[in-house]
PDB file with SEQRES, HELIX, SHEET and CRYST1 records, atoms N, CA, C and O in Angstrom:
SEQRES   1 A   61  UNK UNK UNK UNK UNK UNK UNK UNK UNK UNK UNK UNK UNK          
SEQRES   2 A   61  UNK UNK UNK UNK UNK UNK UNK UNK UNK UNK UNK UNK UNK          
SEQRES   3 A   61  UNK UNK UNK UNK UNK UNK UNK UNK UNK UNK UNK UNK UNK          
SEQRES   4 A   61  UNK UNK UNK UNK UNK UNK UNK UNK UNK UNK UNK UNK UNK          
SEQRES   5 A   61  UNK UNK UNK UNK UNK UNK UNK UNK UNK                          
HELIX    1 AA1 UNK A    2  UNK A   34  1                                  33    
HELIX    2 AA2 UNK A   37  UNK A   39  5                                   3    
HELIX    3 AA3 UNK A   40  UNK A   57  1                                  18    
CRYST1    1.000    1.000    1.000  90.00  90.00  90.00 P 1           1          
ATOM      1  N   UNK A   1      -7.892  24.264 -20.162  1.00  0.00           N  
ATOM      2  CA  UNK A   1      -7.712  22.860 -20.429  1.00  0.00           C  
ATOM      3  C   UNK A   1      -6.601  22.264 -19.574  1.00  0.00           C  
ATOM      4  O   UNK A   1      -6.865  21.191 -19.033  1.00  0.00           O  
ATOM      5  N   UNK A   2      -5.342  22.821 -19.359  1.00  0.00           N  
ATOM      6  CA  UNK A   2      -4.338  22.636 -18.850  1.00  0.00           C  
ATOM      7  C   UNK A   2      -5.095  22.345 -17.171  1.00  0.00           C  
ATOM      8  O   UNK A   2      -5.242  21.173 -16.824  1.00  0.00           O  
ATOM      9  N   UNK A   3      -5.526  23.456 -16.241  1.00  0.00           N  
ATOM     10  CA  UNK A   3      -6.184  23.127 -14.940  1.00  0.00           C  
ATOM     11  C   UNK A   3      -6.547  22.292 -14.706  1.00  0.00           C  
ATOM     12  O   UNK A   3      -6.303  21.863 -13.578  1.00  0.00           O  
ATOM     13  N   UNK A   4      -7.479  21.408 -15.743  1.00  0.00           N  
ATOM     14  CA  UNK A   4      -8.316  20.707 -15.382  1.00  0.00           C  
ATOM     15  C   UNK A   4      -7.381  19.502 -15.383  1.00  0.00           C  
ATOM     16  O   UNK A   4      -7.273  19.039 -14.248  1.00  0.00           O  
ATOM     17  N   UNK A   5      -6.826  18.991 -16.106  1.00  0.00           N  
ATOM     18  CA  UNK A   5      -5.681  18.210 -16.198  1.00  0.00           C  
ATOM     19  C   UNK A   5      -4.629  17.953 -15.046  1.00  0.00           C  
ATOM     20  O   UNK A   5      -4.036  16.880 -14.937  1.00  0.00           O  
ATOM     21  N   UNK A   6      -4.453  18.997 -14.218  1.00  0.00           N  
ATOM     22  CA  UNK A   6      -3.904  19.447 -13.278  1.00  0.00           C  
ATOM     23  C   UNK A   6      -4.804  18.917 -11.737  1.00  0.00           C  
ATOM     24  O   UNK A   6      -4.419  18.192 -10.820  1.00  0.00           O  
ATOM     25  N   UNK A   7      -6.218  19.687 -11.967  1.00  0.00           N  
ATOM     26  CA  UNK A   7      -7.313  18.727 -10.841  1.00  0.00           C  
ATOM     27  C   UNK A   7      -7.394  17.324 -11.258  1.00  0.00           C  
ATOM     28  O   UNK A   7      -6.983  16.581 -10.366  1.00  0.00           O  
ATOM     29  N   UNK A   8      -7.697  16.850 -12.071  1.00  0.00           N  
ATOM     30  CA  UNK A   8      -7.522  15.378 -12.632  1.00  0.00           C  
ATOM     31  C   UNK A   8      -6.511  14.541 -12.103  1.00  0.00           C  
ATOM     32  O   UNK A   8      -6.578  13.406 -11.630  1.00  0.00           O  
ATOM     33  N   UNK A   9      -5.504  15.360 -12.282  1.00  0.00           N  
ATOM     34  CA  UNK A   9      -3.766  14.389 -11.604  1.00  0.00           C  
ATOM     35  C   UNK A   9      -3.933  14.350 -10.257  1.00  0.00           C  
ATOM     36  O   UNK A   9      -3.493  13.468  -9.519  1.00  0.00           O  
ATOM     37  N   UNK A  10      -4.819  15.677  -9.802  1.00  0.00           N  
ATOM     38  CA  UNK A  10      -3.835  15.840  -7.621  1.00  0.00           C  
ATOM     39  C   UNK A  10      -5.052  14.516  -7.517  1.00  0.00           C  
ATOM     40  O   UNK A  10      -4.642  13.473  -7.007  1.00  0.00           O  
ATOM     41  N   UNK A  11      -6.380  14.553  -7.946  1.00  0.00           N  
ATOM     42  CA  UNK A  11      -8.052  13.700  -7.400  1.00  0.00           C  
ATOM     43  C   UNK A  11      -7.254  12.530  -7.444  1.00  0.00           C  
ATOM     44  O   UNK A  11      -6.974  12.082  -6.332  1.00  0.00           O  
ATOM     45  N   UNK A  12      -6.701  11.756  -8.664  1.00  0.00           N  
ATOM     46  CA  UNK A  12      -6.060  10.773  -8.870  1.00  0.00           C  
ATOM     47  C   UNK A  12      -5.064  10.117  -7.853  1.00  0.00           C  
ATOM     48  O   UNK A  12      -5.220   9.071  -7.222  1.00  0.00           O  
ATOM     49  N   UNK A  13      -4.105  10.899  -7.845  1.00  0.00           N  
ATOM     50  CA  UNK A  13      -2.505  10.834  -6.696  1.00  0.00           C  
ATOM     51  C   UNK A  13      -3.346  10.647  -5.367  1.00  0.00           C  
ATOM     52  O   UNK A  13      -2.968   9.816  -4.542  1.00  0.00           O  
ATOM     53  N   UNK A  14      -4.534  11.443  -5.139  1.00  0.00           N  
ATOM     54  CA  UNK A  14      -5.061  11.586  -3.469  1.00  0.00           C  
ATOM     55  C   UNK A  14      -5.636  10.020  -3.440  1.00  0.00           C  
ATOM     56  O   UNK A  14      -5.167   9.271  -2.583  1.00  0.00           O  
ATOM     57  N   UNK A  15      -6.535   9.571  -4.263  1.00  0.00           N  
ATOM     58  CA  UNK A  15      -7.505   8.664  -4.101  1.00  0.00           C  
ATOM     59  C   UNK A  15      -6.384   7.431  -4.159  1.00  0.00           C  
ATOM     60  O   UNK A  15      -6.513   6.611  -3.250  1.00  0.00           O  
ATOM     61  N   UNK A  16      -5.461   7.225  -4.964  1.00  0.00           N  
ATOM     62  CA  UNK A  16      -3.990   6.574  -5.173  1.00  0.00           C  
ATOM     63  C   UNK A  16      -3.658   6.255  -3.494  1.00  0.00           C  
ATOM     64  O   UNK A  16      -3.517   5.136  -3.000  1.00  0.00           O  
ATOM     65  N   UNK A  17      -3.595   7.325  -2.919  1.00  0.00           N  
ATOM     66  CA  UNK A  17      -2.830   7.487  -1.727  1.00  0.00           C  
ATOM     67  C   UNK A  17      -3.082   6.817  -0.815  1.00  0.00           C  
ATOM     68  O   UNK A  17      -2.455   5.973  -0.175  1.00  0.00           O  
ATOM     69  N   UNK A  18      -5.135   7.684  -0.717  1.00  0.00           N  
ATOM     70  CA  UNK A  18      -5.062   7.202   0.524  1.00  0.00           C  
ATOM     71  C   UNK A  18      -5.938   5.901   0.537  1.00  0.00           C  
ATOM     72  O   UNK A  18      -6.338   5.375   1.576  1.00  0.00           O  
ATOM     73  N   UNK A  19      -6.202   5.427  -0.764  1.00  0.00           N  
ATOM     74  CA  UNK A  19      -6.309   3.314  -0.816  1.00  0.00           C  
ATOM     75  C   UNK A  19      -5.176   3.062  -0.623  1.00  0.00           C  
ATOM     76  O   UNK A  19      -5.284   2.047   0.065  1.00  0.00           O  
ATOM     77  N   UNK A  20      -3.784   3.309  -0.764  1.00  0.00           N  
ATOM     78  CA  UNK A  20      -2.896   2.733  -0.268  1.00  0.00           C  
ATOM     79  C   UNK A  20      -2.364   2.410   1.270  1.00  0.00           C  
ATOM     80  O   UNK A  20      -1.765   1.456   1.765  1.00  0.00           O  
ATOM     81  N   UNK A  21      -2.879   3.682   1.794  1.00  0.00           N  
ATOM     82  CA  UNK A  21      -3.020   3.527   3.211  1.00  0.00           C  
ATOM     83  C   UNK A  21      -3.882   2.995   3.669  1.00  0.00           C  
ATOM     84  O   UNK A  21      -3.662   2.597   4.812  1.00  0.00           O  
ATOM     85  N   UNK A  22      -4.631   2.833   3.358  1.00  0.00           N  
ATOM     86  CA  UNK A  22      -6.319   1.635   3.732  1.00  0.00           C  
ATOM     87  C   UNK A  22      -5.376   0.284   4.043  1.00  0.00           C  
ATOM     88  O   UNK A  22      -4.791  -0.107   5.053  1.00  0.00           O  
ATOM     89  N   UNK A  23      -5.504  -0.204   2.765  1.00  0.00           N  
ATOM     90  CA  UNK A  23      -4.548  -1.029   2.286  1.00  0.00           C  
ATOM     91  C   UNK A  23      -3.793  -1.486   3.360  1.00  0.00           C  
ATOM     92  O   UNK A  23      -4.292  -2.332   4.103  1.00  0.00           O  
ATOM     93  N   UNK A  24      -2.643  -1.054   3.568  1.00  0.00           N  
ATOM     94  CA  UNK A  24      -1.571  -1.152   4.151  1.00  0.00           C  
ATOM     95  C   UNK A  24      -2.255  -1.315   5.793  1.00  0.00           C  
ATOM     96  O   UNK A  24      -1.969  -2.421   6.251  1.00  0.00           O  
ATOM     97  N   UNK A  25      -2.997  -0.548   6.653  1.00  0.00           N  
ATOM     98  CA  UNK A  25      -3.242  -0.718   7.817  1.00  0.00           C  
ATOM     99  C   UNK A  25      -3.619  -1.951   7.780  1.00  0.00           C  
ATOM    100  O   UNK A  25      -3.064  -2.774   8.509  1.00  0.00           O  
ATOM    101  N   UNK A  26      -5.144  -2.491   6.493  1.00  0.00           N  
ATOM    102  CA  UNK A  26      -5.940  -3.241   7.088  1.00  0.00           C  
ATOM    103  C   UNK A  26      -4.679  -4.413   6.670  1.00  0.00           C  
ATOM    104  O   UNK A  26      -4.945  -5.450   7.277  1.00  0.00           O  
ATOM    105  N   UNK A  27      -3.795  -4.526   6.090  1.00  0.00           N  
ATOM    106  CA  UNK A  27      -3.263  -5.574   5.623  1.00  0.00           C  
ATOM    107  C   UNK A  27      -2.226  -5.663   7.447  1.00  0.00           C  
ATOM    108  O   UNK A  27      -2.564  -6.540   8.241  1.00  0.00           O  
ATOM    109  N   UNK A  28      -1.154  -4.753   7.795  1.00  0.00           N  
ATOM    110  CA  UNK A  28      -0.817  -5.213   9.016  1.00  0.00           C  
ATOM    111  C   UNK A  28      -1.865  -5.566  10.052  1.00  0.00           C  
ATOM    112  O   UNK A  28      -1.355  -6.250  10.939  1.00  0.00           O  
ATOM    113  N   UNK A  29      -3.134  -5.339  10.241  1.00  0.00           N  
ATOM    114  CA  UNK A  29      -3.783  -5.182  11.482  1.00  0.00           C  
ATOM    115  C   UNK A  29      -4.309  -7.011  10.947  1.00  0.00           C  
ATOM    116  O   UNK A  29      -4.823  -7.686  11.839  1.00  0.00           O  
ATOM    117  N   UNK A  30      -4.162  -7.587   9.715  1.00  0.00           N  
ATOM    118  CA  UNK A  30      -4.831  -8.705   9.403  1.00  0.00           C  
ATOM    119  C   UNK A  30      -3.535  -9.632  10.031  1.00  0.00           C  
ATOM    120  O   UNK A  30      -3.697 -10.366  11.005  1.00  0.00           O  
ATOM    121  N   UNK A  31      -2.601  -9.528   9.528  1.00  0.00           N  
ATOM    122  CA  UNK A  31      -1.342 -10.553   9.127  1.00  0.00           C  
ATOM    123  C   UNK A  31      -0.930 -10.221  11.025  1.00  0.00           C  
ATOM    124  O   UNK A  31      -0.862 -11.336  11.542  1.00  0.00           O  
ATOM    125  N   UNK A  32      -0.751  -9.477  11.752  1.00  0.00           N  
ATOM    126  CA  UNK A  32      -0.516  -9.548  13.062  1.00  0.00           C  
ATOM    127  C   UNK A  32      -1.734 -10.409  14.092  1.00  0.00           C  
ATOM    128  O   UNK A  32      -1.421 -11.324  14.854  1.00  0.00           O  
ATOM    129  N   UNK A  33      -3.308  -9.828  13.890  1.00  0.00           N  
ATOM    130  CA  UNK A  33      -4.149 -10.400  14.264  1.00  0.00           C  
ATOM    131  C   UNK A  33      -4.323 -12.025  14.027  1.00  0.00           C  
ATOM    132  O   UNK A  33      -4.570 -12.660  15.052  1.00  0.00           O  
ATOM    133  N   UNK A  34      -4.245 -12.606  13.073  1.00  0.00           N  
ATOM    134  CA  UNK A  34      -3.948 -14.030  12.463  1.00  0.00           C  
ATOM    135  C   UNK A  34      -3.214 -14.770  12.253  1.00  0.00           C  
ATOM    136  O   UNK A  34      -3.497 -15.903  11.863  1.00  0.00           O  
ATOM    137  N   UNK A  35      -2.566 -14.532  12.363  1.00  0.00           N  
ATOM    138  CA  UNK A  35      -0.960 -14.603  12.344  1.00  0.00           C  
ATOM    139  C   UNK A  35      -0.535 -15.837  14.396  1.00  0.00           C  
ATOM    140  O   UNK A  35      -0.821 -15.139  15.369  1.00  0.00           O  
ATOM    141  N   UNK A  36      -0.247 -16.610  14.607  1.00  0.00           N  
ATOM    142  CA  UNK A  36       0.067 -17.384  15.618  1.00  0.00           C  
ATOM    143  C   UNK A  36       1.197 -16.765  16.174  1.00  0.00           C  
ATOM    144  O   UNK A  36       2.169 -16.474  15.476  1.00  0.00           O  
ATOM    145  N   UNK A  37       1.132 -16.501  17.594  1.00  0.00           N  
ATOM    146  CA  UNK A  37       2.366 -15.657  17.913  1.00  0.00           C  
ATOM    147  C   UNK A  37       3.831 -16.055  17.540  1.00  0.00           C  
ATOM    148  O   UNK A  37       4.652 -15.144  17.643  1.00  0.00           O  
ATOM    149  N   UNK A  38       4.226 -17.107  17.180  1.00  0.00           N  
ATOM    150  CA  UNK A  38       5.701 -17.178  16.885  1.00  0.00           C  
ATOM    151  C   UNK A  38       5.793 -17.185  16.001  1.00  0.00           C  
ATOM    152  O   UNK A  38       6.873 -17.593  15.575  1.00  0.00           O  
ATOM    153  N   UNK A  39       4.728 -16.736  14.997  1.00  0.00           N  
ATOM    154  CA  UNK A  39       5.155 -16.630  13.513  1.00  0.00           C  
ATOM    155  C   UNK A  39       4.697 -15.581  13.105  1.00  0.00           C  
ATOM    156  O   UNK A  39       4.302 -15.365  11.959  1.00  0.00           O  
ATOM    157  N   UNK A  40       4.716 -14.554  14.356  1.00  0.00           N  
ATOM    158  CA  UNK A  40       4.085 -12.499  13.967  1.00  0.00           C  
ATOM    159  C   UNK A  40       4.958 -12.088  12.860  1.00  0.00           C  
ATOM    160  O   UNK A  40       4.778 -11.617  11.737  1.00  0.00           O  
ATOM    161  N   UNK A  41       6.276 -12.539  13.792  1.00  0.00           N  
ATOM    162  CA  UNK A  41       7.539 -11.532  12.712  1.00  0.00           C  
ATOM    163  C   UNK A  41       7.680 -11.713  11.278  1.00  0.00           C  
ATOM    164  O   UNK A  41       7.944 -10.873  10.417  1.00  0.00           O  
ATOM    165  N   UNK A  42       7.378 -13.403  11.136  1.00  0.00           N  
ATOM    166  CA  UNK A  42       7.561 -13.684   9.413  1.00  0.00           C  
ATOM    167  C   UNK A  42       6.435 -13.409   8.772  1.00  0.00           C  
ATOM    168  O   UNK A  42       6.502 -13.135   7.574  1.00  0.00           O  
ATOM    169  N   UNK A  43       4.757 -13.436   9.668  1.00  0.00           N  
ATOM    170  CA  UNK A  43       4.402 -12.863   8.710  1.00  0.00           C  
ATOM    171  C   UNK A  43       4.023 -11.074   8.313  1.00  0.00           C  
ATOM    172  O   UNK A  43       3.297 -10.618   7.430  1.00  0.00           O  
ATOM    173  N   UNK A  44       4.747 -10.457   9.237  1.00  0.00           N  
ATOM    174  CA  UNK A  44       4.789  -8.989   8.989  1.00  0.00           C  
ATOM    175  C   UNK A  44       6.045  -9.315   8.341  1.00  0.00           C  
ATOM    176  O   UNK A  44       5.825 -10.503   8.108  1.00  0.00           O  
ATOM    177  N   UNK A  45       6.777  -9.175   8.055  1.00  0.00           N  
ATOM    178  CA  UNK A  45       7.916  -9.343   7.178  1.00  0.00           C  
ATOM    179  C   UNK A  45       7.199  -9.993   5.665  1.00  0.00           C  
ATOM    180  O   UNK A  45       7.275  -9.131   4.790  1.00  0.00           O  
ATOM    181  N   UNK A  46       6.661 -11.041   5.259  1.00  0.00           N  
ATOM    182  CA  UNK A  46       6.169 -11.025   4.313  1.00  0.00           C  
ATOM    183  C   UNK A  46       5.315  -9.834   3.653  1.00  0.00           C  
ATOM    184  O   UNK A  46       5.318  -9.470   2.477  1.00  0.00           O  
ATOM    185  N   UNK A  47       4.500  -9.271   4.863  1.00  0.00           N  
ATOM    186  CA  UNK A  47       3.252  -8.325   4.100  1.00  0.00           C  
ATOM    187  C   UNK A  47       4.375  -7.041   3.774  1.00  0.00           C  
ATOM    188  O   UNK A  47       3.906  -6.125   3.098  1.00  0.00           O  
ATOM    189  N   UNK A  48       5.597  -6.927   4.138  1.00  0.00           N  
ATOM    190  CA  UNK A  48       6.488  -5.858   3.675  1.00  0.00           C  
ATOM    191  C   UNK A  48       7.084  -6.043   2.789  1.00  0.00           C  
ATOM    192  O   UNK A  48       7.333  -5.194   1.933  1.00  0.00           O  
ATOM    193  N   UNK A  49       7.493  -7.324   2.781  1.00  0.00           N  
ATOM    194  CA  UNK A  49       8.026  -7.834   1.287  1.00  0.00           C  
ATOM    195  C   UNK A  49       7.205  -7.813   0.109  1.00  0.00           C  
ATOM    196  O   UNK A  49       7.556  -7.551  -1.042  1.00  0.00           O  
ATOM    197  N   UNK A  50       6.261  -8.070   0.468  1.00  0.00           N  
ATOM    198  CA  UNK A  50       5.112  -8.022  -0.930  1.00  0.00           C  
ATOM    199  C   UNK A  50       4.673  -6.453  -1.376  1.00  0.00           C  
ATOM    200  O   UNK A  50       4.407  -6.010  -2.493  1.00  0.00           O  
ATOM    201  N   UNK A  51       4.704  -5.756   0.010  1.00  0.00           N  
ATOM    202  CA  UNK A  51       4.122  -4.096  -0.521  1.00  0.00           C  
ATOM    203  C   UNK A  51       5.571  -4.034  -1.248  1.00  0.00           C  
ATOM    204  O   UNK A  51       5.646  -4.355  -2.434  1.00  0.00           O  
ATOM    205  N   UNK A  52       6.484  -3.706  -0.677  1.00  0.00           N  
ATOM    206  CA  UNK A  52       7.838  -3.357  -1.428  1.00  0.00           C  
ATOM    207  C   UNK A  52       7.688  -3.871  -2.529  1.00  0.00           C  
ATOM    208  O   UNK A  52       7.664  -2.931  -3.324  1.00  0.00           O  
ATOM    209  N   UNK A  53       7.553  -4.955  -3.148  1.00  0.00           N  
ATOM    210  CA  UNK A  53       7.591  -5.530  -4.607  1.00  0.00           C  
ATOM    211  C   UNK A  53       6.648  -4.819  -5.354  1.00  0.00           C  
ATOM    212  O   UNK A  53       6.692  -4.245  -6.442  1.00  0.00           O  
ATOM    213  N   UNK A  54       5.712  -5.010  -4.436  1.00  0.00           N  
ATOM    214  CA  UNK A  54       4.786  -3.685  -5.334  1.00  0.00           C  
ATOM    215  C   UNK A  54       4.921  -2.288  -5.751  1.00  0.00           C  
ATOM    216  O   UNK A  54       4.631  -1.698  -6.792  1.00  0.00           O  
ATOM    217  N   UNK A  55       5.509  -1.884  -4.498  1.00  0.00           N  
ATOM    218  CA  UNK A  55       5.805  -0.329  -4.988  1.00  0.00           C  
ATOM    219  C   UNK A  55       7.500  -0.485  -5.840  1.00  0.00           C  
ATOM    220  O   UNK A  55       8.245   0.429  -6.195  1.00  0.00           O  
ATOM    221  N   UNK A  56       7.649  -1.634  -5.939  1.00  0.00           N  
ATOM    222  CA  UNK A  56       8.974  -1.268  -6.796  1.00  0.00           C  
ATOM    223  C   UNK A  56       8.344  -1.521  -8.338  1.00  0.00           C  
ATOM    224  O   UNK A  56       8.784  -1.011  -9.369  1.00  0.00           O  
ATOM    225  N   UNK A  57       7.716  -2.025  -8.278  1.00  0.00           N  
ATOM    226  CA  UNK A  57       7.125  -2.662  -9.366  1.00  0.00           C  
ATOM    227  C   UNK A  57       6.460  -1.187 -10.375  1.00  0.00           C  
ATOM    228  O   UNK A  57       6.827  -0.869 -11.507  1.00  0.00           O  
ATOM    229  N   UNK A  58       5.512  -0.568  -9.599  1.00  0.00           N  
ATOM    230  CA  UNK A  58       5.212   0.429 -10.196  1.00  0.00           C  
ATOM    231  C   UNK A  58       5.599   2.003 -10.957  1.00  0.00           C  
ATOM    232  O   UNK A  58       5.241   2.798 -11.826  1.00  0.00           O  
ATOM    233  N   UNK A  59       6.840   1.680  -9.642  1.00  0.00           N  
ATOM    234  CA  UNK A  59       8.249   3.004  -9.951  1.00  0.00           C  
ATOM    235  C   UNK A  59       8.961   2.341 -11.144  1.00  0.00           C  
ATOM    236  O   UNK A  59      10.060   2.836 -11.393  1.00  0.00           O  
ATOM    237  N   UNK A  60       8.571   1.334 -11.929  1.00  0.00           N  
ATOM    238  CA  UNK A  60       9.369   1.307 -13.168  1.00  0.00           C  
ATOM    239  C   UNK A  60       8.850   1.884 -14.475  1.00  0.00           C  
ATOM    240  O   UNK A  60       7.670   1.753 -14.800  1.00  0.00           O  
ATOM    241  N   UNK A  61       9.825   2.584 -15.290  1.00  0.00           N  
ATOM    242  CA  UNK A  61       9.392   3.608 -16.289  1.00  0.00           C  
ATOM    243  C   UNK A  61       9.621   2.760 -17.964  1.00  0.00           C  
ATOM    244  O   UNK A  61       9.344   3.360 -19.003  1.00  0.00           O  
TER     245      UNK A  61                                                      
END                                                                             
């Protein structure tokens, strides 16, 4: 019972992971691509500000 619980958590954490990395590419490759060149930096700086809020958001217990 315990194992399975154990495969359950890593399937979870992996699939967790690597949508987060999906995520994250397609979100810089959007906000740089669309984005008007003198306004690249603020809006990659926003899409970091917002992941950060997010992952702070979730690290709370």
């Amino acid at each position: 019972m315990v194992s399975l619980a154990v495969w359950v958590k890593i399937s979870v954490d992996f699939l967790l992971a690597n949508s987060e990395i999906l995520a994250v590419v397609k979100g810089i490759e959007y906000a740089y691509s669309q984005a008007p060149t003198n306004m690249r930096t603020l809006a990659m700086a926003l899409f970091y500000l917002t992941d950060a809020k997010g992952a702070q958001s979730e690290r709370r217990w």
